[in-house]
Residue, then its C-alpha position, 0 to 999 in steps of 0.5 A: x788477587x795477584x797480577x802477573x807483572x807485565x815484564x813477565x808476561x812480555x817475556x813469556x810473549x817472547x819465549x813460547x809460541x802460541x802454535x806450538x802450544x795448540x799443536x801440543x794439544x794436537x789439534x791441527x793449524x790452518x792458515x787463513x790469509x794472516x791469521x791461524x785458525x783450528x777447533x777450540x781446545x776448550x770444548x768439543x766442536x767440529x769446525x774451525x771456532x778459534x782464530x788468532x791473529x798474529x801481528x809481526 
């Protein structure tokens, strides 16, 4: 299998956001302390089972 060279993923990494992204598929972001959190957009679910972390 084919890897994705790492200079292309640190430029992706820097080119798009992953909140845009997830707001692009419409479901709506909540801030917890530092981190973001929303339903998964891989299955059906009702409550907040996606968590990121953002490390700036």
């Amino acid at each position: 299998m084919a890897r994705i060279p790492t200079q292309e993923i640190e430029r992706l990494k820097q080119e798009i956001a992953v909140q845009g992204l997830i707001e692009g598929t419409g479901h709506e972001l909540k801030r917890l302390g530092k981190d973001w959190i929303t339903r998964c957009p891989f299955h059906e679910d009702d409550t907040a089972s996606l968590w990121w972390a953002t490390f700036l």
